[in-house]
N, CA, C and O of each residue as an XYZ file, in Angstrom:
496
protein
N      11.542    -31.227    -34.171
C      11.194    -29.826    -34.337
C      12.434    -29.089    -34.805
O      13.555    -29.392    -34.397
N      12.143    -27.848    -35.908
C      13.731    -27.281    -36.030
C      14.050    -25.899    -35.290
O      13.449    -25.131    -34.539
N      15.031    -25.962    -35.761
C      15.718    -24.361    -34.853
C      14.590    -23.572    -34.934
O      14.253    -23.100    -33.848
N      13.942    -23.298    -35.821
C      13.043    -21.864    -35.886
C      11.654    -22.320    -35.393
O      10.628    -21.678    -35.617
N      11.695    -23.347    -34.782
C      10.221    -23.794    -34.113
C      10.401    -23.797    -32.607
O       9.496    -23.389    -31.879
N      11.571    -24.256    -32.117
C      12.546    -24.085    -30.815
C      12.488    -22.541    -30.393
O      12.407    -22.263    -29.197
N      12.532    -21.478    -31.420
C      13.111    -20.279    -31.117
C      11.915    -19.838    -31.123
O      11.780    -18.828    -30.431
N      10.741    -20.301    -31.775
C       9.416    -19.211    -31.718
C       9.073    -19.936    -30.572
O       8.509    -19.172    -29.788
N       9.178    -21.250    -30.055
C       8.661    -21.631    -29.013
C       8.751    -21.085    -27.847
O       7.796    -20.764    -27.140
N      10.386    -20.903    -27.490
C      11.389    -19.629    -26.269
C      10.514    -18.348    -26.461
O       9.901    -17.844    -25.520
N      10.491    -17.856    -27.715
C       9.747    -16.706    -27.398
C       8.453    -16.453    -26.948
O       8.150    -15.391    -26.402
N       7.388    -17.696    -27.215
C       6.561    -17.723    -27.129
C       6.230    -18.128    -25.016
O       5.147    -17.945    -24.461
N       7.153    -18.516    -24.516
C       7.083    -19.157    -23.732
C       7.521    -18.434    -22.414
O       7.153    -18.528    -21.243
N       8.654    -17.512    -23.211
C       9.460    -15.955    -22.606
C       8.073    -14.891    -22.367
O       8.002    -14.432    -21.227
N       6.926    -14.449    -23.384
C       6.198    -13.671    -23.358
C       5.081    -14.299    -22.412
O       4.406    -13.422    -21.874
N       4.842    -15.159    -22.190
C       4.149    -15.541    -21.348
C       3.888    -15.629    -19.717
O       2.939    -15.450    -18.953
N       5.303    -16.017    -19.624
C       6.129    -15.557    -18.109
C       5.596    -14.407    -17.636
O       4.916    -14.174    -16.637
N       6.177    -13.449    -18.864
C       5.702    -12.193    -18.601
C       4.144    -11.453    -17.948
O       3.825    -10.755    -16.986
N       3.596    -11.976    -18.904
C       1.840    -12.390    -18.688
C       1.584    -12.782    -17.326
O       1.168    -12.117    -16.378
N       1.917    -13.993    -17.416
C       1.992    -14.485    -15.435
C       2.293    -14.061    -14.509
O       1.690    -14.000    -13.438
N       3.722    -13.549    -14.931
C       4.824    -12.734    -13.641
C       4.536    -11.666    -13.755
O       3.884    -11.328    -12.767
N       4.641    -10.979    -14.359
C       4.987     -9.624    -14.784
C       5.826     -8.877    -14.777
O       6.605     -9.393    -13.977
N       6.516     -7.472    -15.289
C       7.856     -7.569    -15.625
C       8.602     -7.105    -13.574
O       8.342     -6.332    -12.651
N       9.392     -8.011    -13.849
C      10.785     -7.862    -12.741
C      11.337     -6.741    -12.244
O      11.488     -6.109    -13.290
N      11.724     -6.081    -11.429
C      12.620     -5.259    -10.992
C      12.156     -4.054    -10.503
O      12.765     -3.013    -10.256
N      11.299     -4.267    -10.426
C      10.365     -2.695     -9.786
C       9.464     -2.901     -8.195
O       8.732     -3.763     -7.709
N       9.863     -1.936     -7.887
C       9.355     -1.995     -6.274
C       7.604     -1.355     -6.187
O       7.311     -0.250     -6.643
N       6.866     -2.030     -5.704
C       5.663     -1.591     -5.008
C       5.671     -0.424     -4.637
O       6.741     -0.040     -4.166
N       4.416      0.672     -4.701
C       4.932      1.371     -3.501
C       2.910      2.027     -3.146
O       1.919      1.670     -3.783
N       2.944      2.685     -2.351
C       1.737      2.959     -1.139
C       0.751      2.947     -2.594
O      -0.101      2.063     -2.502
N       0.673      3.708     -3.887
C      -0.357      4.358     -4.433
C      -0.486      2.792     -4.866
O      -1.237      2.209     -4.084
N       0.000      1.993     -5.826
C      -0.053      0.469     -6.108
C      -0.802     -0.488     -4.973
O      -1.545     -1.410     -5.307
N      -0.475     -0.108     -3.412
C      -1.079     -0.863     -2.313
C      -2.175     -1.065     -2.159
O      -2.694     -2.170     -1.998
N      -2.963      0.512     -2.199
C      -4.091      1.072     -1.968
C      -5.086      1.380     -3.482
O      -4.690      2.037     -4.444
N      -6.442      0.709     -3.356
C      -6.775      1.320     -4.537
C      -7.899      2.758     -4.462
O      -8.024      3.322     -3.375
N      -8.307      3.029     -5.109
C      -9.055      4.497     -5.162
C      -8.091      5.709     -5.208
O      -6.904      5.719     -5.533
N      -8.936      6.793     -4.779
C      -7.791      7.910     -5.143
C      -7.247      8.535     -3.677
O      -7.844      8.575     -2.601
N      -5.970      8.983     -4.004
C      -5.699      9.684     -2.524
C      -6.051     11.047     -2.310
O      -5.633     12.045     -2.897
N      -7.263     10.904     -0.960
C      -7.867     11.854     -0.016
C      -6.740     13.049      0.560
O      -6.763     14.279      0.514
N      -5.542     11.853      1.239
C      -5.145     13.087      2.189
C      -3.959     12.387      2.604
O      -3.963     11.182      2.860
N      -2.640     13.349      2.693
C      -1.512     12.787      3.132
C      -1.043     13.807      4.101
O      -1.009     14.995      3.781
N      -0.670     13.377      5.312
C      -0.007     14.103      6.370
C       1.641     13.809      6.254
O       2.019     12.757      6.770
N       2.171     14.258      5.917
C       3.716     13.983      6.376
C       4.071     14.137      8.060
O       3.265     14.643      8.841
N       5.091     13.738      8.374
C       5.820     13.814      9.901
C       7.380     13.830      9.453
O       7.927     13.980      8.360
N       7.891     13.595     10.857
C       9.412     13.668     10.450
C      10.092     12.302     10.253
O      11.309     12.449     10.366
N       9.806     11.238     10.041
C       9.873     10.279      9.756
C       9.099      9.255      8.701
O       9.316      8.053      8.545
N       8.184     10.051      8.062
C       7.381      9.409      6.635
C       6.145     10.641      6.511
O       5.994     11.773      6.970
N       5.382      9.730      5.627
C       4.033      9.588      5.489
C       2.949      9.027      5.822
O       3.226      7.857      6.086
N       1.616      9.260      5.987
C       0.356      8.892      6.221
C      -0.420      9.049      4.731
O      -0.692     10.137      4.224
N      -0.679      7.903      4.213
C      -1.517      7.869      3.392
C      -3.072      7.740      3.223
O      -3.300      6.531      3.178
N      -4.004      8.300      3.133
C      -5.459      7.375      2.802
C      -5.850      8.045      1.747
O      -5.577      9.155      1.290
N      -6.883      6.743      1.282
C      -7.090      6.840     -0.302
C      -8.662      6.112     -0.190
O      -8.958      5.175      0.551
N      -9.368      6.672     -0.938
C     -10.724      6.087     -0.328
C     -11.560      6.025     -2.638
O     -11.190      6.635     -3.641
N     -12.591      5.068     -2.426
C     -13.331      4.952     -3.474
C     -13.972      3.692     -3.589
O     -13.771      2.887     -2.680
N     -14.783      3.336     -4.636
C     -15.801      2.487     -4.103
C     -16.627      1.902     -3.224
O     -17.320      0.944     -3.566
N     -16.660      2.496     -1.770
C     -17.033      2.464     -0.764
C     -16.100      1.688      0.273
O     -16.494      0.995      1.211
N     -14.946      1.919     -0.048
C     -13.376      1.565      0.753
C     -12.976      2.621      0.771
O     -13.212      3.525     -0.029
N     -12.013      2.638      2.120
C     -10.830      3.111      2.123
C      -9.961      2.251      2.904
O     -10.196      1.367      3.727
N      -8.592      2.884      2.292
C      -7.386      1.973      2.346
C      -6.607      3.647      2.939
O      -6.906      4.832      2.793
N      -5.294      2.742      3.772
C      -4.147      3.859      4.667
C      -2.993      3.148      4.170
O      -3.096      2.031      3.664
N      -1.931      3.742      4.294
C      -0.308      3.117      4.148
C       0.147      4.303      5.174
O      -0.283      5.446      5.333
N       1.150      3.592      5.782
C       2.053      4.550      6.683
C       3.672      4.312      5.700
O       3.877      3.148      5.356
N       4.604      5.233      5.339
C       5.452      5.153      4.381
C       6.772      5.629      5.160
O       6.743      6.686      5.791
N       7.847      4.895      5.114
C       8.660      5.744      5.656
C       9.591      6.777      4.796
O      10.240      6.264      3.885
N       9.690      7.904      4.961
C      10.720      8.509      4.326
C      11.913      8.147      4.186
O      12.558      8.896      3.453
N      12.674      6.954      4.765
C      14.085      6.540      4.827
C      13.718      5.512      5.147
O      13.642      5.222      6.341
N      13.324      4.513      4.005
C      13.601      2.921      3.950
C      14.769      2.596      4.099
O      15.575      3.409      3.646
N      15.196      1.664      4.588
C      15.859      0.733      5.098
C      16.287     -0.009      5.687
O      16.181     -1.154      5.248
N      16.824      0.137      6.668
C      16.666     -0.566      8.565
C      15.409     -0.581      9.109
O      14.724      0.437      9.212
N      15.004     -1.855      9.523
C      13.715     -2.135     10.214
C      13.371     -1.264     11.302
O      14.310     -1.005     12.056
N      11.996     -0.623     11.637
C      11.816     -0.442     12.847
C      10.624     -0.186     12.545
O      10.117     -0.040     11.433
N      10.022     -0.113     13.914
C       8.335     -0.014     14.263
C       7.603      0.484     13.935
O       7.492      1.567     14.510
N       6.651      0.234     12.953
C       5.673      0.378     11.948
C       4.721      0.759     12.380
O       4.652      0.393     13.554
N       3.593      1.523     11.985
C       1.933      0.821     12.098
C       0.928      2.135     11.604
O       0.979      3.363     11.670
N       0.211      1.340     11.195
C      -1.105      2.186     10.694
C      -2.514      1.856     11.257
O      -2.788      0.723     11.655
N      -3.399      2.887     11.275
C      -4.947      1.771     11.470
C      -6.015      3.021     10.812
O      -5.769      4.220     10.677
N      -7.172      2.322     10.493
C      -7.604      3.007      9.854
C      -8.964      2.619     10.492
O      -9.262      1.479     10.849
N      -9.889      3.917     10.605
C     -11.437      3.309     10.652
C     -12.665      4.279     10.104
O     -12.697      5.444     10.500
N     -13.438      3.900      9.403
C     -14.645      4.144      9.067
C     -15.439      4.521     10.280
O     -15.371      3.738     11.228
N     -16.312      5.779     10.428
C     -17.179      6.251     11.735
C     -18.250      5.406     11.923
O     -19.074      5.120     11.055
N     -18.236      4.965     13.175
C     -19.207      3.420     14.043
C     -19.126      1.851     13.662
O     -19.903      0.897     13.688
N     -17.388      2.146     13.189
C     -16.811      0.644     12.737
C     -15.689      0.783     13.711
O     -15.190      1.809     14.175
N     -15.426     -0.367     13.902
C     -14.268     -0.768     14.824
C     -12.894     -0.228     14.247
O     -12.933     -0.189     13.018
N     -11.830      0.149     14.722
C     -10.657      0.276     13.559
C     -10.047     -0.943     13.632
O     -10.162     -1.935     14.351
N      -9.035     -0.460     12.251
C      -8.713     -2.315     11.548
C      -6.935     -1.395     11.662
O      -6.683     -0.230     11.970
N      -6.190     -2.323     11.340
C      -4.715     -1.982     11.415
C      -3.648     -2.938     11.489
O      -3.930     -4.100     11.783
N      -2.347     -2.574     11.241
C      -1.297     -3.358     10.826
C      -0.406     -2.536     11.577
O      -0.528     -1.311     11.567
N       0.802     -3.333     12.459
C       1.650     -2.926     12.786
C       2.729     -3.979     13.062
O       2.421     -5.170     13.103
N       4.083     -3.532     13.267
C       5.337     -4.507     13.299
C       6.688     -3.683     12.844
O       6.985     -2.503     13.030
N       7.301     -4.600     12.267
C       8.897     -4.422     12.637
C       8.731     -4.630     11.037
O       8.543     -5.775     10.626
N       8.828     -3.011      9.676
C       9.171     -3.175      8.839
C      10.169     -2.187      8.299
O      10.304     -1.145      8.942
N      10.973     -2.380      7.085
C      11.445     -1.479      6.091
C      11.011     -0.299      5.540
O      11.563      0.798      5.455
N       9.926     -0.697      5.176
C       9.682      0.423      4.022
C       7.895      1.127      4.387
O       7.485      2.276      4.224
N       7.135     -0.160      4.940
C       5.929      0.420      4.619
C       4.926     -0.095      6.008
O       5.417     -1.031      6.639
N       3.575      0.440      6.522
C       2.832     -0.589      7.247
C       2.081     -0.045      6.455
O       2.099      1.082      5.961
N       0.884     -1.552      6.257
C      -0.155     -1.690      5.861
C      -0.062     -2.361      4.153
O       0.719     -3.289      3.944
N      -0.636     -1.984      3.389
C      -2.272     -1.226      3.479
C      -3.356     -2.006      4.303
O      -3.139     -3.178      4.613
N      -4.345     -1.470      4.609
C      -5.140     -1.654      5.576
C      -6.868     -0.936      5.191
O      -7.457      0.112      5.456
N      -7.132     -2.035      4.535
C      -8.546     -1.278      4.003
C      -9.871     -2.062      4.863
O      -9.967     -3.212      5.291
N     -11.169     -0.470      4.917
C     -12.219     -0.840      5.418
C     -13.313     -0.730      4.383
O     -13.218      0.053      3.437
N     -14.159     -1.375      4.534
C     -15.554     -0.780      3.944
C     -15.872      0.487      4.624
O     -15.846      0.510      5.854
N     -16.201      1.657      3.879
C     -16.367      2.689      4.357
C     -17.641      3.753      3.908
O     -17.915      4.912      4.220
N     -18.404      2.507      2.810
C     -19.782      3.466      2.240
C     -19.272      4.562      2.078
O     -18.155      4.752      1.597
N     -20.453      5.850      2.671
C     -20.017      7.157      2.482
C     -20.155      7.680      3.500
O     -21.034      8.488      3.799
N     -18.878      7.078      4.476
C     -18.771      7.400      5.955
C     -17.777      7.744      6.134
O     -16.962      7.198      5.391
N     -17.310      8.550      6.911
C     -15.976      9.550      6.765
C     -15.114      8.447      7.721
O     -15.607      7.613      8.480
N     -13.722      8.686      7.463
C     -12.893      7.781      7.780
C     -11.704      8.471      8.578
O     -11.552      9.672      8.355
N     -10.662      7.735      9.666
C      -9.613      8.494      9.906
C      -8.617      7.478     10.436
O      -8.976      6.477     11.055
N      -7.455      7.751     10.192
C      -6.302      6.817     10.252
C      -5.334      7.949     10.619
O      -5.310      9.173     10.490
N      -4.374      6.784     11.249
C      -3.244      7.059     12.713
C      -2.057      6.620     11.893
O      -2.187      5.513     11.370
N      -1.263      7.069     11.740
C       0.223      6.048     11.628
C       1.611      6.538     12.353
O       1.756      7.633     12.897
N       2.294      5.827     12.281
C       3.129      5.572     13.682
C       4.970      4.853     13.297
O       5.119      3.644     13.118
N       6.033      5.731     13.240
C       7.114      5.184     12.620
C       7.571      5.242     13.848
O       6.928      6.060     14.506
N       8.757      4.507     14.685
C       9.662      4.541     15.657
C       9.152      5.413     16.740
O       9.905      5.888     17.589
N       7.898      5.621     16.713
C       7.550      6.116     18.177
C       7.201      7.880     17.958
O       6.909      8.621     18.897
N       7.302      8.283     16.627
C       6.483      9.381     15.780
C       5.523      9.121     15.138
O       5.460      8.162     14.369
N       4.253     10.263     15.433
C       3.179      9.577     15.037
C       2.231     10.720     14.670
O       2.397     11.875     15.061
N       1.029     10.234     13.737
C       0.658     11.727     13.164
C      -0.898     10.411     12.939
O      -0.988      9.184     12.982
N      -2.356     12.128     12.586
C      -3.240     11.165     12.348
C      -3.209     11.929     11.553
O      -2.319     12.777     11.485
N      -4.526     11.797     10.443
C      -5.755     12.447      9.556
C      -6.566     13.253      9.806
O      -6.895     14.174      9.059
N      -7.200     12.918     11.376
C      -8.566     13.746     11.752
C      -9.738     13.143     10.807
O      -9.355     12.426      9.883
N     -11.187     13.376     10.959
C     -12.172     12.753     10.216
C     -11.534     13.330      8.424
O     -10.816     14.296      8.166
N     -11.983     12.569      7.719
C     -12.234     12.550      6.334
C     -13.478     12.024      5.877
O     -13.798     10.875      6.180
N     -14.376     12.911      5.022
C     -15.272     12.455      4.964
C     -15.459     13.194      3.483
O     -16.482     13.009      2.825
């Protein structure tokens, strides 16, 4: 094979990666987590409360305002006469996302940074 079959090959092989991987160096963040649109955000003194509801889901993220050092996370979220669902632990940056089936049933989620904590109230 010659140089210029080698080099369309790299490129060809470079753009593909891409395709697969997708491009590098960019951080996630709550709206990417969660899909549909966002309902309602409560701030506190230590982050955000996210929920975002559509197609008959909704999804929560709890966000911290000052990523970095780990500490105690958690979100939960529930749809009215469903059990609530939720994520909690020892993170950086984010708990959750945490999605329910939610038809067209009003929903409400809790989240919870280092022992500050804020809800939603119904959303519907």
């Amino acid at each position: 094979m010659s140089n210029r079959g080698l080099v369309g090959l790299a490129v060809v092989a470079a753009a593909g990666g891409l395709v697969v991987f997708g491009p590098g160096g960019g951080s996630a963040d709550a709206a990417a987590a969660c899909a549909g649109r966002p309902v309602k955000t409560v701030g506190f003194s230590a982050g955000e409360l996210r929920l975002y509801k559509g197609n008959g889901y909704a999804c929560a993220v709890t966000a911290a305002k000052n990523p970095g050092a780990r500490r105690q996370m958690s979100v939960t979220i529930q749809a009215r006469g469903s059990a609530p669902a939720g994520d909690s632990g020892s993170y950086t940056r984010m708990a959750g996302p945490v999605t329910v089936h939610s038809g067209n049933r009003c929903v409400r989620a809790t989240g919870a940074i280092a022992g500050s904590a804020v809800e939603t109230g119904w959303v519907c």
